[in-house]
C-alpha positions as CSV (number, residue, x, y, z in Angstrom):
1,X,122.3,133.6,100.3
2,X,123.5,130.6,103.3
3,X,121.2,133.1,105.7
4,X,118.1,133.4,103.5
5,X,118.2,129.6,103.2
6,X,118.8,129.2,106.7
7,X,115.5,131.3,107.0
8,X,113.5,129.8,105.0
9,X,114.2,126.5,106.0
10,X,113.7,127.5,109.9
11,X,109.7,129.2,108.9
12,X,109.2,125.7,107.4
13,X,110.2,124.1,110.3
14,X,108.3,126.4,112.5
15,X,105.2,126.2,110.7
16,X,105.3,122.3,109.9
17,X,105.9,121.4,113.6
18,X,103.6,124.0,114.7
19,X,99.7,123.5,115.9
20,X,99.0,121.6,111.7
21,X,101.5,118.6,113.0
22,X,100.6,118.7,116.8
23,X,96.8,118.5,116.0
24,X,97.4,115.7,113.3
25,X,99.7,113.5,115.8
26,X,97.3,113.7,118.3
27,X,94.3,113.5,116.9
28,X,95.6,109.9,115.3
29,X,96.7,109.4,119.2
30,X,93.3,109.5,120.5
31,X,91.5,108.7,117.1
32,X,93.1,105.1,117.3
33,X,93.2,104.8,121.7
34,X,89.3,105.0,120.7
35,X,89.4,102.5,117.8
36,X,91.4,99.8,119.8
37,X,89.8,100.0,122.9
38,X,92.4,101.7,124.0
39,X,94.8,99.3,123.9
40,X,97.1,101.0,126.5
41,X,95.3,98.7,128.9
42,X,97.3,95.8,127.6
43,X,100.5,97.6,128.0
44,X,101.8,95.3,131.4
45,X,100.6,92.5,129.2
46,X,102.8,93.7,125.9
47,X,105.8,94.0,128.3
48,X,105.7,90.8,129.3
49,X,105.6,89.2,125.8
50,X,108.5,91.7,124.6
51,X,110.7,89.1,127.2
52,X,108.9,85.9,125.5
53,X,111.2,84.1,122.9
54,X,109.6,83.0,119.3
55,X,112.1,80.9,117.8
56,X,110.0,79.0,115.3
57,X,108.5,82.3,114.3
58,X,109.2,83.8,110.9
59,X,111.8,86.7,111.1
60,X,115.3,87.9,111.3
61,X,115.5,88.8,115.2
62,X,113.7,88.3,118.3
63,X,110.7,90.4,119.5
64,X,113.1,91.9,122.3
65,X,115.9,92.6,120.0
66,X,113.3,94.7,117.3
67,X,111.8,96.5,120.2
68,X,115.7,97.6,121.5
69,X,116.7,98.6,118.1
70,X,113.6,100.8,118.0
71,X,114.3,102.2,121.6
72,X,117.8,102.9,120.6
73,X,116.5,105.2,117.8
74,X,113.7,106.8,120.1
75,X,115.4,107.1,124.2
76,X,118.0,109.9,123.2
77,X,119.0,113.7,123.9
78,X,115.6,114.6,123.7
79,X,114.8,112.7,126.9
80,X,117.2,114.2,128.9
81,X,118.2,117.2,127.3
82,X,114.8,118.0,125.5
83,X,112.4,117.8,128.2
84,X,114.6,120.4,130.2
85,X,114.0,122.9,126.9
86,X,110.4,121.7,127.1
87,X,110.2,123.3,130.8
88,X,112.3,126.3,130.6
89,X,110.0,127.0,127.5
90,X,106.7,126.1,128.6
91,X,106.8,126.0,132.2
92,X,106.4,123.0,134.6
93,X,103.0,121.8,133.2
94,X,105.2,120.9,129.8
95,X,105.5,117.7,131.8
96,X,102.4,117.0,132.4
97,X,101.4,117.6,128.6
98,X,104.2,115.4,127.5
99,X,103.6,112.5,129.5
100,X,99.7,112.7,128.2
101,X,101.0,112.1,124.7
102,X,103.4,109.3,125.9
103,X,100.0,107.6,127.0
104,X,97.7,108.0,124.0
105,X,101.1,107.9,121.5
106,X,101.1,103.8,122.6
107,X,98.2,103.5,120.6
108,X,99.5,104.9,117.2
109,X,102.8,103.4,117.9
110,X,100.4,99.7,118.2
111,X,98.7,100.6,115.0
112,X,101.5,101.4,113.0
113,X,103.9,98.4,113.7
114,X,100.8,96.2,113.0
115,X,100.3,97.3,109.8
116,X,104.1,96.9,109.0
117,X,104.2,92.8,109.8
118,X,100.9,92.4,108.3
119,X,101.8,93.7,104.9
120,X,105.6,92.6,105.2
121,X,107.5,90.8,102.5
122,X,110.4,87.9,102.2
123,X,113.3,88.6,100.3
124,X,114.6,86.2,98.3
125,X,117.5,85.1,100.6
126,X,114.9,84.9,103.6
127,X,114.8,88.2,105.3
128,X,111.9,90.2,106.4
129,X,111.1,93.7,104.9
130,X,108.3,96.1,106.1
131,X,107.7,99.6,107.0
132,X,105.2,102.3,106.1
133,X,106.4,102.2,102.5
134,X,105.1,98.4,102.2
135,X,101.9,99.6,103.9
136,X,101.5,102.0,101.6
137,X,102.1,100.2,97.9
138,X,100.2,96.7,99.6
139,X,97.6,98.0,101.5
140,X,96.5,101.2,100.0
141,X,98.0,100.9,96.7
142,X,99.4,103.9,96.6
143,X,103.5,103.1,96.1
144,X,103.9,106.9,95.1
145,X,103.5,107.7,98.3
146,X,105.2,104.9,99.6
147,X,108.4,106.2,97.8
148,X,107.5,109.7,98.8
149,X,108.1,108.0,102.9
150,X,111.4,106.4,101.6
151,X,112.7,109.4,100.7
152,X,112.3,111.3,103.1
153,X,113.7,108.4,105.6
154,X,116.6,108.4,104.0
155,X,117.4,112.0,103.9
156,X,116.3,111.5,108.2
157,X,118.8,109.4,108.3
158,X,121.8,111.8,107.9
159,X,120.3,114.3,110.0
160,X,118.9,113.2,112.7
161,X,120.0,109.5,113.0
162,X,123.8,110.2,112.2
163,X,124.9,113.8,112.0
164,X,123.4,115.2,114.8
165,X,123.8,112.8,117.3
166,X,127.8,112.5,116.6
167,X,127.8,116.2,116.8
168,X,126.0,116.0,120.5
169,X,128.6,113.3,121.5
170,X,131.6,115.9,120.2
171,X,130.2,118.5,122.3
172,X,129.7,116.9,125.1
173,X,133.3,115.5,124.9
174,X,134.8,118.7,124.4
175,X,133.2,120.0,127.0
176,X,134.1,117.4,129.2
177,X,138.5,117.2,127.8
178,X,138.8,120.3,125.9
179,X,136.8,123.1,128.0
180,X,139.8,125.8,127.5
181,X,139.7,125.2,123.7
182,X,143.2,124.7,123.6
183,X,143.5,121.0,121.6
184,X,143.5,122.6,118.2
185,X,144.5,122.0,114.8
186,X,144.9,123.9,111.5
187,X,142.8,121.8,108.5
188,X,141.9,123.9,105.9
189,X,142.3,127.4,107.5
190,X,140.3,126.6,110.3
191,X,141.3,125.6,113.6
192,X,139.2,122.4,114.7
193,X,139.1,120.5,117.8
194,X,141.3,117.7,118.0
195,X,138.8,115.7,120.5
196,X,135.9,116.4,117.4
197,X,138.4,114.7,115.5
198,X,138.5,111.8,117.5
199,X,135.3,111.4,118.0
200,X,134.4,111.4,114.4
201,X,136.8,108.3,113.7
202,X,136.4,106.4,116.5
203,X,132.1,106.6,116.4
204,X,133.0,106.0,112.3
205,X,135.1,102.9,112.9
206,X,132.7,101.5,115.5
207,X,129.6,102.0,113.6
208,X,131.1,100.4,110.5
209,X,132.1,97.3,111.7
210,X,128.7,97.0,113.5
211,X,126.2,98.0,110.6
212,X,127.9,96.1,108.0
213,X,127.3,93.1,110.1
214,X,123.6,93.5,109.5
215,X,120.2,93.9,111.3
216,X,121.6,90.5,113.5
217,X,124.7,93.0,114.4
218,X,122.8,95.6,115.0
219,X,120.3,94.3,117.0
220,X,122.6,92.5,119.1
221,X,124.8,95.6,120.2
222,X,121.2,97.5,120.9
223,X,119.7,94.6,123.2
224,X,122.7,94.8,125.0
225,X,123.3,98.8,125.1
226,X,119.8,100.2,125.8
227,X,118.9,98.2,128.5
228,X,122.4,99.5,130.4
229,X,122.1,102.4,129.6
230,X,117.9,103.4,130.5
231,X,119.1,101.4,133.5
232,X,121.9,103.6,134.7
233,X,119.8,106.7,133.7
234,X,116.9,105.5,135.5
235,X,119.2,104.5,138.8
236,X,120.3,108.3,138.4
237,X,117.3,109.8,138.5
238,X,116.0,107.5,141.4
239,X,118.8,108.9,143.6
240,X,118.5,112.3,142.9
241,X,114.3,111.7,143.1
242,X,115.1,110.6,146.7
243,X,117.3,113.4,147.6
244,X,114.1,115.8,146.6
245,X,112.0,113.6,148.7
246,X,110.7,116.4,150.6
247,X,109.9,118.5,147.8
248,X,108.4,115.5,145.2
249,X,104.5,116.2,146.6
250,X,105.2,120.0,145.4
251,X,106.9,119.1,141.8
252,X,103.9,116.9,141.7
253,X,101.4,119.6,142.4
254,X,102.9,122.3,140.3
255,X,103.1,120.1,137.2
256,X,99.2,119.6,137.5
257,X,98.3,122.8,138.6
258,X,100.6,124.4,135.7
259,X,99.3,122.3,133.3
260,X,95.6,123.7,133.2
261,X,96.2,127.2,134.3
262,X,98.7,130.2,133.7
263,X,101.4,130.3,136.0
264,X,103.5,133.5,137.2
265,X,107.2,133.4,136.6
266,X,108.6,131.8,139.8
267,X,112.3,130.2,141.3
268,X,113.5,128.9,138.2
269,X,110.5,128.8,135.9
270,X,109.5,130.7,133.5
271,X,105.5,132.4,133.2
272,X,103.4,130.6,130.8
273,X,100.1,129.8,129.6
274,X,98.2,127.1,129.0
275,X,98.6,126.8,125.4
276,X,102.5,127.7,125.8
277,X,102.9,124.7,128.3
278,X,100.3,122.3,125.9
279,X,102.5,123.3,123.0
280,X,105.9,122.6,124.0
281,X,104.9,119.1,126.3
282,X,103.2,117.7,123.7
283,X,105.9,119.1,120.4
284,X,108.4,117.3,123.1
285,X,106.6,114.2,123.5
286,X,105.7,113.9,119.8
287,X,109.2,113.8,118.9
288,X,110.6,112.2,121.9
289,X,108.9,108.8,121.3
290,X,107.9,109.1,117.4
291,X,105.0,107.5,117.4
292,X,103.5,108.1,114.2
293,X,106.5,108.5,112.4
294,X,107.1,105.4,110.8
295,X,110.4,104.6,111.9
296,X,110.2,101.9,114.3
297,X,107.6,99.6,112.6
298,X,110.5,99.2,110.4
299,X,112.4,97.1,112.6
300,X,109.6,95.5,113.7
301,X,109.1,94.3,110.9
302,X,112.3,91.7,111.2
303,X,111.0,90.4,114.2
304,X,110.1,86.8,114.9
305,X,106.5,86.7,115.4
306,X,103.1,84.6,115.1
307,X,101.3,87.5,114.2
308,X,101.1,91.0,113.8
309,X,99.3,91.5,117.4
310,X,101.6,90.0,119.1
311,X,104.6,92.4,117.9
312,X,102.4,95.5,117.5
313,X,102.0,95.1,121.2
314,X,105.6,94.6,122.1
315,X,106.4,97.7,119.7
316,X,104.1,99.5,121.4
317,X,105.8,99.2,124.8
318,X,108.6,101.7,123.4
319,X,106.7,104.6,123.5
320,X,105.8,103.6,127.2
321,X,109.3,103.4,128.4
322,X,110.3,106.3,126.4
323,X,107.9,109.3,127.2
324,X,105.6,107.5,130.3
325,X,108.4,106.6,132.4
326,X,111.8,108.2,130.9
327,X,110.4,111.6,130.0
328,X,108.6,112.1,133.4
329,X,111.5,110.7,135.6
330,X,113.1,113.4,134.0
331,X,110.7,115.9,134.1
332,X,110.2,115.1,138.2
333,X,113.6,115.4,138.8
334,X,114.0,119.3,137.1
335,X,110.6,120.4,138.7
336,X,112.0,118.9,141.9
337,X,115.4,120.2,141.8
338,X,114.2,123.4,140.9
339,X,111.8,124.1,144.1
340,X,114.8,122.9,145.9
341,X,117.7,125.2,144.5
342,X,116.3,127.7,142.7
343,X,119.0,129.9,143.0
344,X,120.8,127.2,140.7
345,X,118.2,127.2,137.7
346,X,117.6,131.2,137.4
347,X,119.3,132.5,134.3
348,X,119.9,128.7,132.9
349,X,119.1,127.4,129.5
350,X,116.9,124.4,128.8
351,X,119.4,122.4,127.7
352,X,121.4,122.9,130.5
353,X,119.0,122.3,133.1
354,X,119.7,118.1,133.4
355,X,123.1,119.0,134.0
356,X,122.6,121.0,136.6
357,X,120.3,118.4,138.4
358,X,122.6,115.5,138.0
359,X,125.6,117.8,139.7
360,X,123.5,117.0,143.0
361,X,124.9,113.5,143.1
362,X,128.3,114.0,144.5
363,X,131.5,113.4,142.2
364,X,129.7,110.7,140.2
365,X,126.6,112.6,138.4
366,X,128.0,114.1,135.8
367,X,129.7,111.7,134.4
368,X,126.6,109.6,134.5
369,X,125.0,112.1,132.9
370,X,127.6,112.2,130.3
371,X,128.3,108.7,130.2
372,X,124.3,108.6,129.3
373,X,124.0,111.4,126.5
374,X,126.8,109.4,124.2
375,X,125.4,106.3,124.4
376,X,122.1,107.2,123.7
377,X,123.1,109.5,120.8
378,X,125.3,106.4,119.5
379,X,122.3,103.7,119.9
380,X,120.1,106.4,117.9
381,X,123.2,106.1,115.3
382,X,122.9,102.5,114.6
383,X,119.0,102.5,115.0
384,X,118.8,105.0,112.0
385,X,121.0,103.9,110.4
386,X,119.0,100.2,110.0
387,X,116.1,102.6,109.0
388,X,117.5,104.2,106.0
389,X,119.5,101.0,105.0
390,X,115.9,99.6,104.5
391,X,114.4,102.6,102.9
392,X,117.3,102.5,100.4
393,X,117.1,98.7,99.6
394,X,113.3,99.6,98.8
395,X,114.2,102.4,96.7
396,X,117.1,101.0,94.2
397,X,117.6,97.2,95.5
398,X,120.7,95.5,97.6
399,X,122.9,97.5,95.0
400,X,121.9,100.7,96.9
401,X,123.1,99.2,100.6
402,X,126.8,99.6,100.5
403,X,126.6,102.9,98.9
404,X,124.7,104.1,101.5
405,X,126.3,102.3,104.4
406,X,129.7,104.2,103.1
407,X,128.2,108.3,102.7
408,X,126.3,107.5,106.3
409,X,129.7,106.6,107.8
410,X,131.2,109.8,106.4
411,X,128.5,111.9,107.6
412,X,129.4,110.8,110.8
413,X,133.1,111.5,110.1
414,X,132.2,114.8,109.4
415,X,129.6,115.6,111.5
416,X,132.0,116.9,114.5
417,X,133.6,119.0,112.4
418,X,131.2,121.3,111.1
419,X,127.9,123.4,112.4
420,X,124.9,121.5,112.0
421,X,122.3,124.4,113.1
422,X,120.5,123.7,109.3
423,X,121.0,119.7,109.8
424,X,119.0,120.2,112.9
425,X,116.3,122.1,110.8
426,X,116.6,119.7,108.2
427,X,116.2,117.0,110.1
428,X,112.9,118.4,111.8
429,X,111.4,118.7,108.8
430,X,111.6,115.6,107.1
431,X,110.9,113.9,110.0
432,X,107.6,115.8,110.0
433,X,107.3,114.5,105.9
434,X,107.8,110.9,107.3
435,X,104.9,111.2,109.7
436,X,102.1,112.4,106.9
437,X,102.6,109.3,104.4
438,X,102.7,107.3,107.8
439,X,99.5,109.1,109.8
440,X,97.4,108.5,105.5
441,X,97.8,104.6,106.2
442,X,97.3,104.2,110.1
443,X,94.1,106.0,109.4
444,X,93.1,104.9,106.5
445,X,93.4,101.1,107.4
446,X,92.4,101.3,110.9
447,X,89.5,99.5,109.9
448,X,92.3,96.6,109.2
449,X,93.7,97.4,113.1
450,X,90.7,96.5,114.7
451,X,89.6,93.6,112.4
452,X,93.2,92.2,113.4
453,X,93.3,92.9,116.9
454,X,89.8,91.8,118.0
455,X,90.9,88.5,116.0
456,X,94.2,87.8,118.0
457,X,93.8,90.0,120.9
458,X,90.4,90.1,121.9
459,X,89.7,87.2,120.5
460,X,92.4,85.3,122.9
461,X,94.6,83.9,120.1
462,X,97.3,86.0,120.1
463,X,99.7,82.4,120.2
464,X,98.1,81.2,116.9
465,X,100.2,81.5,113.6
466,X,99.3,83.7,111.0
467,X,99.1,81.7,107.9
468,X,98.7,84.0,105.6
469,X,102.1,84.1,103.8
470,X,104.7,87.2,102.8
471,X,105.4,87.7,99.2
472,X,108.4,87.4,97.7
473,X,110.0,91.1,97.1
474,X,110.5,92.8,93.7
């Protein structure tokens, strides 16, 4: 019966993330880059304004703090780990493909976050709530729907933004401290890693104390975590980029060449088409930055900010760090490692690919490497878990919060423990259910996008207030 499910649930998954969820993502991408003018062009100017304090703004946290808590959700194992699947599946040109929807993705991640300030509300104590599910029941009326993107939040939550990512970290630890599979112990009948155990209470502990502090808590952790960890990353794939100097012009070439025609199996690569390489670098991109989901105009929502412009652009700078310069560091460095030592890649899985590029740096890579993988997967943990906090409190009120707080802190207790091959198909899927509600309002109220942003933006008053105020929440 577990198998049939199992079945089912993975010919969803394949058929929702197939060529219906790639088209729709997309096709909002370059539906709204056309609408704003593409707005991309602004992107230098966004990152600029993400370092700019708003103290007198209205909002819970800075603009830098909302646009780390969102990164912490979105830079993860699928920038390391899942652009190396990406190439071993589609070939090099995957790249290419995924750093093309890193580019247009900006624009839907700008459209989405300005729709969730403009139709934010003010609790009653002060705080800022938005997100698509406001979008939804104040700007299209349609609260159904609204509750339909809660839900399915919420359910994201323990999948991808808990139980997954604690599983990644307990893997990676026992491959790291328990390789031989020796550090057992018998819990009820089964023998289970003493290091999964660990993990599991420690990442528990941590994250309570932190998310029961707040979005001021969490926030704070995430502007301090991301940027040290993207930097360390980033230094690593510098150094290994500079060891491949000589072969960088090829990767370069064989990215764009694969890209647009079939290639022939050939050193570590795999023969694909095309489509094959379109398919998998844009799937990979699509989920790597989630633009289009939903998820981080939540968080934007609490920011400090004059108006919605103004933090729509800052918001919109995630997806550039994320997919146009994380993803295709990343993506350089395999391609580049690969027409160096082929012999090293032949026979070795996607996900194992980064690994063995970072083992170039001597004694210090793969602990870099590893270092990286936990504390993204852990800054993924707290972003999520802000996400579903708010989708909860939207659902069923402040009485819902600690309830929720307490099962997500188990799941991450028990995450390690167990086999989370459905979580993972789970987890695909309902993030695909958050991204419809979400794509209905971006474009259905794109009309409101560009009215706002030739206002403020193009207008040249993108340091004037909004007056307009929030209403009070239900």
């Amino acid at each position: 019966m577990i198998q049939v499910i199992s079945n089912a649930l993975s010919a969803a998954d394949e058929f929702i993330w197939g060529w219906f969820m790639i088209v729709l993502l997309l096709g909002t991408h370059i539906f709204m880059t056309i609408r704003t003018r593409f707005i991309q062009r602004k992107t230098f100017k966004a990152i600029k304004l993400s370092v700019t304090k708003e103290p007198e703004s209205e909002g819970d946290i800075s603009p830098f703090q909302s646009l780390a808590t969102a990164l912490a959700s979105t830079i993860g194992t699928g920038n390391i780990i899942g652009v190396g699947t990406a190439i071993a599946l589609g070939g090099p040109g995957a790249v290419f493909w995924c750093w093309l929807t890193g580019v247009f993705g900006i624009s839907t991640k700008y459209a989405e976050s300005l729709l969730a300030v403009k139709y934010r509300v003010r609790t009653k104590d002060g705080r800022m709530l938005g997100g698509a599910m406001y979008v939804l029941e104040r700007g299209l009326k349609m609260k159904w729907l609204g509750v339909l993107f809660a839900l399915f939040t919420v359910f994201a939550s323990f999948g991808i933004g808990s139980g997954v990512q604690v599983n990644a970290i307990s893997s990676i630890m026992n491959s790291a401290f328990n390789g031989s599979g020796s550090l057992t112990v018998e819990l009820f009948g089964r023998n289970i890693s003493v290091v999964s155990i660990t993990v599991g209470v420690l990442v528990s502990l941590v994250t309570a104390v932190v998310i029961f502090g707040g979005i001021k808590a969490i926030s704070k952790v995430c502007e301090f975590l991301v940027p040290a960890m993207a930097a360390m990353y980033i230094i690593g794939c510098l150094t290994i980029l500079v060891m491949n100097a000589a072969y960088l012009g090829d990767a370069v070439v064989l990215i764009l060449r694969s890209a647009f025609s079939a290639t022939a199996a050939a050193g570590g690569f795999v023969g694909s088409t095309i489509m094959i390489a379109a398919r998998y670098g844009i799937a990979r991109g699509l989920f790597s930055n989630e633009s289009g989901m939903g998820s981080a105009p939540i968080v934007a929502s609490a920011a400090q900010t004059r108006n919605s412009v103004r933090q729509a652009m800052i918001s919109s700078t995630g997806t550039f760090w994320d997919t146009v310069v994380v993803c295709l560091m990343t993506g350089l460095v395999l391609v580049s490692s690969t027409i160096k030592n082929p012999s090293l890649f032949i026979g070795t899985d996607g996900d194992k690919m980064t690994f063995t590029a970072f083992q170039q740096i001597p004694y210090i890579g793969t602990p870099i490497l590893i270092i990286g993988i936990v504390a993204f997967a852990y800054s993924t943990v707290l972003g999520w878990s802000y996400y579903g906090e708010r989708c909860v409190e939207y659902l069923f009120g402040v009485k819902g919060m600690v309830p929720y707080k307490i099962v997500f802190i188990l799941v991450l207790f028990i995450a390690p423990l167990i086999s989370l091959d459905m979580v993972w198909t789970l987890s695909d899927i309902f993030n695909a259910l958050m991204a419809i509600p979400n794509l209905i309002a971006v474009i259905l109220l794109s009309g409101v996008v560009v009215k706002e942003t030739k206002y403020y933006l193009y207008g040249n008053r993108l340091d004037e207030y909004d007056q307009s105020k929030n209403p009070i929440a239900k």
